[in-house]
LUMROPA-887110 format. One line per 4 residues: number of its first residue (from 1); their letters; for each residue x, y, z negated of C-alpha. Coordinates in Angstrom, 2 decimals, decimal comma. Last residue first. Layout:
N
NUM = a = X/Y/Z | ...
***
This chain:
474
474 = xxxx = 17,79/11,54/-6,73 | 17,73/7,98/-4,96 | 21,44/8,53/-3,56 | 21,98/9,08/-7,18
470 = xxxx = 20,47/6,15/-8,22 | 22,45/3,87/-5,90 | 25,55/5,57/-6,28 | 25,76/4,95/-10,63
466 = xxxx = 29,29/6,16/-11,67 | 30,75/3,87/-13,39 | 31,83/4,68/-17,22 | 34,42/2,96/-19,62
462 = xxxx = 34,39/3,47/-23,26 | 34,56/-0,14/-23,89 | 32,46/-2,65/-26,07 | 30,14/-0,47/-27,07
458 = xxxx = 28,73/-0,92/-30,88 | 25,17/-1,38/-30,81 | 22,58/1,61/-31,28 | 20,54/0,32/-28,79
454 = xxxx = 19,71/3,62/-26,45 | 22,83/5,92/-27,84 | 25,27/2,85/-27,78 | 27,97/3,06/-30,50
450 = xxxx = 31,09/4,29/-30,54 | 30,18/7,68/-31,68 | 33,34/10,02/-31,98 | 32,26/13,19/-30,07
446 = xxxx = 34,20/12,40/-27,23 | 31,99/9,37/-26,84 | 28,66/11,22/-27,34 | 30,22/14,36/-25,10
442 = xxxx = 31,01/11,59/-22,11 | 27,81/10,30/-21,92 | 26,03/14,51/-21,95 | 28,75/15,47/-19,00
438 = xxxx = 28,14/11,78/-16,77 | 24,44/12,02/-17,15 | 23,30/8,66/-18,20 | 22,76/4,94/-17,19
434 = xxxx = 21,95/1,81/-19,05 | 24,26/-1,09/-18,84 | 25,42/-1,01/-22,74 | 28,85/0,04/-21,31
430 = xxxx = 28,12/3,00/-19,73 | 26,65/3,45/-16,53 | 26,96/6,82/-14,72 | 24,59/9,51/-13,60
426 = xxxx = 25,30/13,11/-11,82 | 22,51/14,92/-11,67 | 20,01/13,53/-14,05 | 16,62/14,36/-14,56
422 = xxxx = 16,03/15,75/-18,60 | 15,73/13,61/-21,23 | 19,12/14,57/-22,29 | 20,19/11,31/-24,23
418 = xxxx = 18,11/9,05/-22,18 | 19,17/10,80/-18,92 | 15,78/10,41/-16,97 | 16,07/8,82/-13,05
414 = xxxx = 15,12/5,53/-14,66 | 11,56/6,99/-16,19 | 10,46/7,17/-12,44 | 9,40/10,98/-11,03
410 = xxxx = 6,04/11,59/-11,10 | 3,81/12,14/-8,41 | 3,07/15,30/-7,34 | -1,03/16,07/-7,47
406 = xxxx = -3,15/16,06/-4,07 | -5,98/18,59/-5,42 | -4,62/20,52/-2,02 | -6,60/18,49/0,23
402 = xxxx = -7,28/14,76/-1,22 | -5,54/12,77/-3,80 | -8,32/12,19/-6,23 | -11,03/11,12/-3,80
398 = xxxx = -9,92/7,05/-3,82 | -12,73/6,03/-5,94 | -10,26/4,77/-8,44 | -8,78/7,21/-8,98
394 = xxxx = -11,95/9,53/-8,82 | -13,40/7,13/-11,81 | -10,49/8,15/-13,73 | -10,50/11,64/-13,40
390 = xxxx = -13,76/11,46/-14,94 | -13,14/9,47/-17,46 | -9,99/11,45/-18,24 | -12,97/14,87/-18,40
386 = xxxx = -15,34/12,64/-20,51 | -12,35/12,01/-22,67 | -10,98/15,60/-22,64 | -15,05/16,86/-23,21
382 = xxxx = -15,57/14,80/-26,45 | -12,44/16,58/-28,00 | -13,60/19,79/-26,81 | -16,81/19,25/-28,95
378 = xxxx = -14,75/18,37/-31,81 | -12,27/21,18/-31,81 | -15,03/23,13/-31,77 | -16,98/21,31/-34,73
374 = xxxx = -13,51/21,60/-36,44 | -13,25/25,23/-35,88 | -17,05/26,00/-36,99 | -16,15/24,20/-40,06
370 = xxxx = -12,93/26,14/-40,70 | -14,31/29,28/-40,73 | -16,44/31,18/-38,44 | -19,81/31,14/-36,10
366 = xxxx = -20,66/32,91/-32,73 | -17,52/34,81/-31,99 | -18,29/35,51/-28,79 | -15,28/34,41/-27,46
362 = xxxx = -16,46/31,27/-29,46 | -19,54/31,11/-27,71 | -18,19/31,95/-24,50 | -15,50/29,12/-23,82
358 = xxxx = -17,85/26,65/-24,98 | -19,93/27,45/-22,36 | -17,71/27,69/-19,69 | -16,20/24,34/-20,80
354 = xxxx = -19,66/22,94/-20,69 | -20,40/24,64/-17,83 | -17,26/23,12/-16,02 | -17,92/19,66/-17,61
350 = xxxx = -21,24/19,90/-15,92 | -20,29/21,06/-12,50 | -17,25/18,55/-11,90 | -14,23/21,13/-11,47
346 = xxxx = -12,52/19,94/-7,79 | -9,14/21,11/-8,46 | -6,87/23,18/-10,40 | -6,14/25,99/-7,95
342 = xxxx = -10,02/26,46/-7,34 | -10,02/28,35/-10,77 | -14,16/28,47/-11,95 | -15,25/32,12/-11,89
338 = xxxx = -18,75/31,07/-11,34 | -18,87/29,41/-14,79 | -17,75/32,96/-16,30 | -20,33/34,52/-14,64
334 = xxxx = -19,16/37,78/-14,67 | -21,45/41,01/-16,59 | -19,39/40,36/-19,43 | -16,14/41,21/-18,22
330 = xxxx = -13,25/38,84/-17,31 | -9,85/38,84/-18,64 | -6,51/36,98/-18,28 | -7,78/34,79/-15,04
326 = xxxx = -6,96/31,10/-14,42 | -10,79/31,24/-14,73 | -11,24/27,78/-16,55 | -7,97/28,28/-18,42
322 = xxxx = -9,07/31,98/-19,61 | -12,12/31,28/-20,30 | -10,85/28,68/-23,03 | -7,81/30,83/-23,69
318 = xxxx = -10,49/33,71/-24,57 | -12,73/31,30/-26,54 | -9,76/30,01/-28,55 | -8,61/33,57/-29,06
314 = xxxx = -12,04/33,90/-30,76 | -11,87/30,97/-33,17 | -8,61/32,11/-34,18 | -9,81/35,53/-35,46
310 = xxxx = -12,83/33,32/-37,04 | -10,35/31,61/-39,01 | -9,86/35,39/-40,56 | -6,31/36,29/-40,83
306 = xxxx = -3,79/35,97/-43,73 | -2,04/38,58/-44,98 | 1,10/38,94/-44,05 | 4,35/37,99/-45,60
302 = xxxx = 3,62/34,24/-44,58 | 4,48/35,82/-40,89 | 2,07/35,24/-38,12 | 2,37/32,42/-36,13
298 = xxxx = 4,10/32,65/-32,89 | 4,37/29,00/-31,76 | 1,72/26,76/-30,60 | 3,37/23,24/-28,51
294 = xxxx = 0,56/21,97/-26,55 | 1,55/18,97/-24,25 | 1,86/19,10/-20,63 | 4,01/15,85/-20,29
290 = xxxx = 7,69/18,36/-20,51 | 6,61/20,34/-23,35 | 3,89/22,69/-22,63 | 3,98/26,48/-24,47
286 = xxxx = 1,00/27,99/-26,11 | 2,23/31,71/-27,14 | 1,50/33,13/-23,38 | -1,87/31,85/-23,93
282 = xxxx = -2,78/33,91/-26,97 | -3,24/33,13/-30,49 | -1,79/35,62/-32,69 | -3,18/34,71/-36,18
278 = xxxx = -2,51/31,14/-36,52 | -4,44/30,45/-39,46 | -4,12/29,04/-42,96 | -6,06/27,24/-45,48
274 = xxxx = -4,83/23,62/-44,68 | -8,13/22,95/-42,88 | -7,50/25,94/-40,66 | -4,12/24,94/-39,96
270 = xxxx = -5,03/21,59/-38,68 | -8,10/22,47/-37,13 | -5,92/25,54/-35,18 | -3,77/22,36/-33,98
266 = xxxx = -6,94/20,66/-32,48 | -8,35/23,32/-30,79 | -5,03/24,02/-29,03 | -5,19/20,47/-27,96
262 = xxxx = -8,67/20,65/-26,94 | -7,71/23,52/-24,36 | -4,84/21,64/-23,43 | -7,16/18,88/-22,54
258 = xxxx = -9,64/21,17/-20,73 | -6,74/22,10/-18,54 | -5,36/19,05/-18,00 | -9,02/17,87/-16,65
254 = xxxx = -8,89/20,97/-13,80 | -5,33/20,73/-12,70 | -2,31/22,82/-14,28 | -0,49/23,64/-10,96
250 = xxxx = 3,05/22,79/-11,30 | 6,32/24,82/-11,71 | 4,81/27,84/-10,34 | 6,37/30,37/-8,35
246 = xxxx = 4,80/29,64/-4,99 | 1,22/30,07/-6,35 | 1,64/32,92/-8,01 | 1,98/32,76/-11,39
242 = xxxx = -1,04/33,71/-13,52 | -2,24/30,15/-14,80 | 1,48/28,23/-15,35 | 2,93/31,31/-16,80
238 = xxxx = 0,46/32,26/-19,16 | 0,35/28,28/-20,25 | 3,95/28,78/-21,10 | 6,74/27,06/-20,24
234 = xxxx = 6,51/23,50/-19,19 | 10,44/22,91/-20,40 | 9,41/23,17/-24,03 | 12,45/22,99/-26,31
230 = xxxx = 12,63/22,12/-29,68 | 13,23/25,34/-32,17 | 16,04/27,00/-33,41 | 15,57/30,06/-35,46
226 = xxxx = 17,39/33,08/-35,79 | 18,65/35,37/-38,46 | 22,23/35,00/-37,43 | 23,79/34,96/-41,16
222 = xxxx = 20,42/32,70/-41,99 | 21,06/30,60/-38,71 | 17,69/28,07/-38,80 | 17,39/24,21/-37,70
218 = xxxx = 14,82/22,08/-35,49 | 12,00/23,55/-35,99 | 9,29/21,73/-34,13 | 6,71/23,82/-32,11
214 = xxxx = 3,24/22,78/-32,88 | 0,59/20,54/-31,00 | 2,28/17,10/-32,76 | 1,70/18,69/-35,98
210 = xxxx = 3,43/18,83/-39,14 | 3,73/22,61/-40,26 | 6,53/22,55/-43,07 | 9,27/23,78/-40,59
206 = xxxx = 7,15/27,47/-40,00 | 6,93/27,60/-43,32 | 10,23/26,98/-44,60 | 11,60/29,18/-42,15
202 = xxxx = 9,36/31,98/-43,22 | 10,36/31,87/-46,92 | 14,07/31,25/-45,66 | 13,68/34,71/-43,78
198 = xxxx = 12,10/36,49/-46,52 | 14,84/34,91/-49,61 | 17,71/36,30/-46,76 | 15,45/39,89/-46,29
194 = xxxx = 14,17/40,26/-43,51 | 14,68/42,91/-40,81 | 16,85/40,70/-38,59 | 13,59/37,51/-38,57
190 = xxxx = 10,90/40,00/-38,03 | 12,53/41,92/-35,29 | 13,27/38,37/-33,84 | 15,96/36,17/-32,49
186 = xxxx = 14,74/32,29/-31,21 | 17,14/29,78/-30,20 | 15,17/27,18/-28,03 | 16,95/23,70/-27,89
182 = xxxx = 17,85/21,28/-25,25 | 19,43/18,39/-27,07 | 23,26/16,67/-26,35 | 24,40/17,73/-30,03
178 = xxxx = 23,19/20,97/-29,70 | 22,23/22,77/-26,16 | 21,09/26,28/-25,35 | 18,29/28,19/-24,47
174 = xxxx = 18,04/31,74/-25,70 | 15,00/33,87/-26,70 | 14,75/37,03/-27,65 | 12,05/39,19/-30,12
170 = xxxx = 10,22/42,24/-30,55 | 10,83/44,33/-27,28 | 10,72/41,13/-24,91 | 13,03/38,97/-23,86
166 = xxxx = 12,86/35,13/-22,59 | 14,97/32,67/-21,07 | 18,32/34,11/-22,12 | 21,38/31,44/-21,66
162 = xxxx = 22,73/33,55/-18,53 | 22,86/36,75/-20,62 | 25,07/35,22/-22,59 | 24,91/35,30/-26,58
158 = xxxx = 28,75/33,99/-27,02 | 27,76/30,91/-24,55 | 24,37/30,59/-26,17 | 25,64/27,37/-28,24
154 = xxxx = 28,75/28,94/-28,69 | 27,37/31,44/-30,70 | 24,34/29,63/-32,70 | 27,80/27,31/-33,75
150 = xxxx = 29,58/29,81/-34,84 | 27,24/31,61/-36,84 | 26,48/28,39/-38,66 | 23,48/26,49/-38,17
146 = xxxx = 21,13/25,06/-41,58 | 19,55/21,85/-40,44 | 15,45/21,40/-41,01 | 13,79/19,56/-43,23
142 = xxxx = 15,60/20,16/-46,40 | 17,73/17,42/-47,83 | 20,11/17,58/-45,15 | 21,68/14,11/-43,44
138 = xxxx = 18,42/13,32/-41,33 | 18,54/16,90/-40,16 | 19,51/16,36/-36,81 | 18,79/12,85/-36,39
134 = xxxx = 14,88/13,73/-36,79 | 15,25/15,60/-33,44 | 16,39/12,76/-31,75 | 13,76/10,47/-33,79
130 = xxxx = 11,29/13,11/-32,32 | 12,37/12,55/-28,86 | 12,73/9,27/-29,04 | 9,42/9,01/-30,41
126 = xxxx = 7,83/11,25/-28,05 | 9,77/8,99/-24,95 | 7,95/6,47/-26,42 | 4,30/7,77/-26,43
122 = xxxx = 5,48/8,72/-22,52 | 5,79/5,32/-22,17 | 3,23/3,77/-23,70 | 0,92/6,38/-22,04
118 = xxxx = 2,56/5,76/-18,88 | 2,06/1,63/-19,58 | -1,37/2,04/-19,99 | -2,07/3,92/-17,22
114 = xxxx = -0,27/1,36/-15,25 | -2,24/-1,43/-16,40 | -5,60/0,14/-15,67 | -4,45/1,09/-12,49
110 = xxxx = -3,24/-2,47/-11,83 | -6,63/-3,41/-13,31 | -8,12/-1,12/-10,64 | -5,59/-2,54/-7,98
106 = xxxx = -6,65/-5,90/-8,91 | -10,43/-5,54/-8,62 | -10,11/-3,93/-5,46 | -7,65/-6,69/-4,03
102 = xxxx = -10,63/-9,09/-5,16 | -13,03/-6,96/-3,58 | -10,75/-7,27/-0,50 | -10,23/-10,72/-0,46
98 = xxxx = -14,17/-11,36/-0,76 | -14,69/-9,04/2,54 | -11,97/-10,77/3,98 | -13,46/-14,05/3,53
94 = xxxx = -17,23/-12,93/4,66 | -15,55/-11,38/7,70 | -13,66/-14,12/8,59 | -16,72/-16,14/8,06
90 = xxxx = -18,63/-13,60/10,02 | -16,09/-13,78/13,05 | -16,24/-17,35/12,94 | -20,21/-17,12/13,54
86 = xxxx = -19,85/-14,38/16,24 | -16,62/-16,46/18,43 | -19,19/-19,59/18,55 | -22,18/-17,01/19,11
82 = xxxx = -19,66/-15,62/21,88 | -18,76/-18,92/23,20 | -22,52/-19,76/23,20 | -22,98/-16,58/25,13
78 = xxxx = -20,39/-16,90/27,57 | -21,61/-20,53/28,53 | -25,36/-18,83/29,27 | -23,59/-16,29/31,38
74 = xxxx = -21,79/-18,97/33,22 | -24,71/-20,80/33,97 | -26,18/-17,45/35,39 | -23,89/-16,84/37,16
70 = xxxx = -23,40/-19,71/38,98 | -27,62/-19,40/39,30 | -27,32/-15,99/40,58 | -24,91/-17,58/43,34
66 = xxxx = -26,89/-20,21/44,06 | -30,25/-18,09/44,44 | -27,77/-15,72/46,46 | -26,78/-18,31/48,64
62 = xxxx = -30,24/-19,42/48,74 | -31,48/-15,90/49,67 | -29,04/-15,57/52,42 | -30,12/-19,14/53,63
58 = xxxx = -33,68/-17,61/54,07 | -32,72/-14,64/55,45 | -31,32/-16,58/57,99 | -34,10/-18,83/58,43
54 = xxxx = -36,15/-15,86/58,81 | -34,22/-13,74/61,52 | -34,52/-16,96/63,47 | -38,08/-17,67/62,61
50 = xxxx = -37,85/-13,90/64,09 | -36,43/-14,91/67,09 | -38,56/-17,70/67,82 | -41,69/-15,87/67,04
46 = xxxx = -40,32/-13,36/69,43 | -39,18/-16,19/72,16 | -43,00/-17,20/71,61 | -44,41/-14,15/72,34
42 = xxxx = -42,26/-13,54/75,61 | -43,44/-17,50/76,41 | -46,84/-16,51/75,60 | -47,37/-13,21/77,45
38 = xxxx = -45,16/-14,87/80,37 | -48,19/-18,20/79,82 | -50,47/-15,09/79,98 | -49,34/-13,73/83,08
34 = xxxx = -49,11/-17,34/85,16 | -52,82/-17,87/83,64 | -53,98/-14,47/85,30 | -51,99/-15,02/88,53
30 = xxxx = -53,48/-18,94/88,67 | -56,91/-17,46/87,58 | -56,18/-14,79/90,45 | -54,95/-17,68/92,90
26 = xxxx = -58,33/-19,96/91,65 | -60,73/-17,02/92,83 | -58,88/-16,21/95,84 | -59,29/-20,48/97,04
22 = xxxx = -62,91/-20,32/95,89 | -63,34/-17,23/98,25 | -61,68/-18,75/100,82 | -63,40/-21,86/100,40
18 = xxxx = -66,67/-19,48/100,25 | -65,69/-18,03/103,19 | -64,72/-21,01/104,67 | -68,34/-23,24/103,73
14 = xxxx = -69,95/-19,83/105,25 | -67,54/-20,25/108,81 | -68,51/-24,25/109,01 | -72,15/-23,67/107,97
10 = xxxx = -72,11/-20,98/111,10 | -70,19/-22,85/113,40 | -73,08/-25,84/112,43 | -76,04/-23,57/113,00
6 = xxxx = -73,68/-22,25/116,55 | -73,37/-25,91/117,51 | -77,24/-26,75/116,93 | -78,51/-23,78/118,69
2 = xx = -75,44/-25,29/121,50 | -77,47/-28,33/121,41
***
């Protein structure tokens, strides 16, 4: 019984233990599971945070998806505006562009026009001139006006020094004013020492040469021995090339230049086909009229006897070099096409040469008489029009008036006296409604005429009016 008791105690105190042991078993698991549901809760609240942290991103990326796509649209409504704004932009283009080659066209036929009218005009103001100086001696038989003594006299102001232009040990010149026209009175050692048949022998000469390139004689003084000749305000080509730069009345560009070379050519044609030459040519005896013309003077006296052509021929060459240089004299080792004056311009290289060229030969004296002259004369001809081509095409390219090739413009035709042809001072209307310079006006009325000097109508007053508005403009 008590064997039994202690088997049983003994089952009883095992069955504990391992109840016990059970129970230890189950409180670890029951730790263990405790720690890994805080593992997973700790986990989770991570995951949980970062969904958070994800989410938010999330709506941040929206926003900017919706953002980018505002943008977007309104970048894609930009750019059809600005195609919109790009297509009327190239019509407007397209329109102006066709507006301004029509403006193109008209300014060049304006051009056109306007050089046409200058020559017209200045082709006029010839014939005035000449039909001035043709009044002169329209009531003589001989073609120029014999002066008296008196009027030579008071004409230079009683031989003032104030009237003297030019002096030089050989001759004198004085310019005065007859009958309302600038004139040039001329005294020489060749004229005083003459005899009165030898002076009227050279005046008839010198008035017998018809050219447009040669010095009209207006009249002679046989008890004076002088000669009076039209005026040439542009002075001398000497003066115009070797002046300084300050002192000049005008810089003689490049294609005036090779027309005033032609010019020249052209007059020593004339006397060269007549059986005559010039004799002295030089470039202080080529004087410019008011447009730049040629006007030759100093011919040698018919006493003398005459020169070779090819004489001529050789000043040309010089004048030639010497307008392309705006030198006097260079020596043969110089490249005369190197030498090219930078005062007149931009020279185009192959006129240039071609000047340069001609310029040599005849310096050279390659060739004489009057063929070789005309074939000059004829080269030089071909080189002014390729030369106003030229300065043409630069027109109308806009280069012409840039740096110091910027040329003055010319003053209007209205600010001219039409009795002086010179730039008025002091004008005043008459009654034919043109204006004139109030002293040269008022000498044609005091004179006697009481007719108009432009239309040759009778005035119906003598009455003048001084003209403000032009000589504000002056």
């Amino acid at each position: 019984m008590l064997e039994k008791k202690r088997r049983e105690a003994k089952a009883q105190a095992e069955r504990r233990s391992k109840a016990e042991w059970a129970i230890s078993i189950c409180n670890q698991k029951v730790e263990d599971l405790e720690a890994q549901i805080g593992k997973e809760k700790a986990q989770q609240n991570r995951l949980k945070e970062d969904l958070e942290v994800v989410r938010r991103h999330m709506s941040e990326a929206t926003g900017d998806i919706d953002h980018i796509a505002s943008e977007l649209k309104a970048a894609k409504e930009l750019e059809a505006e600005l195609r919109t704004r790009l297509e009327e932009f190239d019509l407007e283009n397209s329109w102006f562009e066709t507006q301004l080659a029509k403006a193109m066209r008209e300014k060049s036929e304006m051009e056109r026009r306007a050089e046409a009218l200058r020559r017209k005009r200045d082709a006029i103001r010839q014939q005035i001139e000449q039909c001035k100086l043709r009044e002169l001696s329209k009531l003589w038989h001989k073609p120029y006006r014999d002066f008296t003594a008196d009027e030579i006299r008071d004409a230079t102001g009683g031989f003032s020094g104030d009237f003297k232009i030019a002096a030089g040990e050989r001759s004198t010149v004085y310019r005065a004013k007859i009958c309302h026209i600038d004139v040039a009175i001329k005294f020489s050692v060749e004229f005083s020492t003459a005899t009165a048949e030898k002076f009227r022998r050279e005046v008839d000469l010198l008035s017998s040469i018809r050219h447009p390139n040669f010095l009209h004689v207006i009249g002679a003084c046989e008890e004076q021995r002088c000669v009076v000749f039209e005026f040439a305000p542009g002075g001398s080509v000497r003066d115009a090339l070797l002046s300084s730069a300050a002192a000049r009345r005008q810089i003689l560009r490049w294609h005036e230049r090779i027309r005033i070379a032609s010019e020249v050519a052209s007059a020593l044609g004339f006397l060269h086909a007549s059986g005559s030459a010039h004799g002295r040519l030089c470039a202080s005896r080529v004087l410019l009229d008011r447009h730049l013309s040629v006007k030759l003077i100093g011919l040698l006296p018919c006493s003398s006897s005459p020169p070779p052509a090819a004489a001529d021929v050789a000043a040309l060459g010089e004048l030639v070099l010497q307008l392309l240089t705006g030198r006097e004299a260079i020596s043969e080792e110089e490249d005369a096409m190197g030498l090219a004056d930078r005062a007149a311009g931009d020279w185009p290289a192959d006129l240039a040469a071609e000047f340069a060229d001609i310029g040599v030969r005849c310096a050279a004296g390659a060739g004489e008489g009057r063929e070789r002259t005309a074939e000059i004369a004829r080269e030089l001809e071909d080189l002014k029009q390729r030369a106003e081509d030229e300065r043409r095409k630069r027109e109308c390219e806009g280069e012409w008036k840039s740096g110091e090739e910027a040329t003055l413009l010319e003053p209007s035709s209205a600010c001219f006296c039409p009795i002086l042809q010179e730039m008025m001072e002091n004008p005043h209307v008459a009654a034919d409604g043109f204006s004139y310079e109030h002293d040269a006006i008022k000498g044609w009325l005091e004179s006697g005429h009481e007719t108009s000097p432009m239309t040759n109508l009778k005035l119906k007053h003598t009455d003048l009016t001084p003209n403000h508005a032009l000589r504000s403009l002056l």
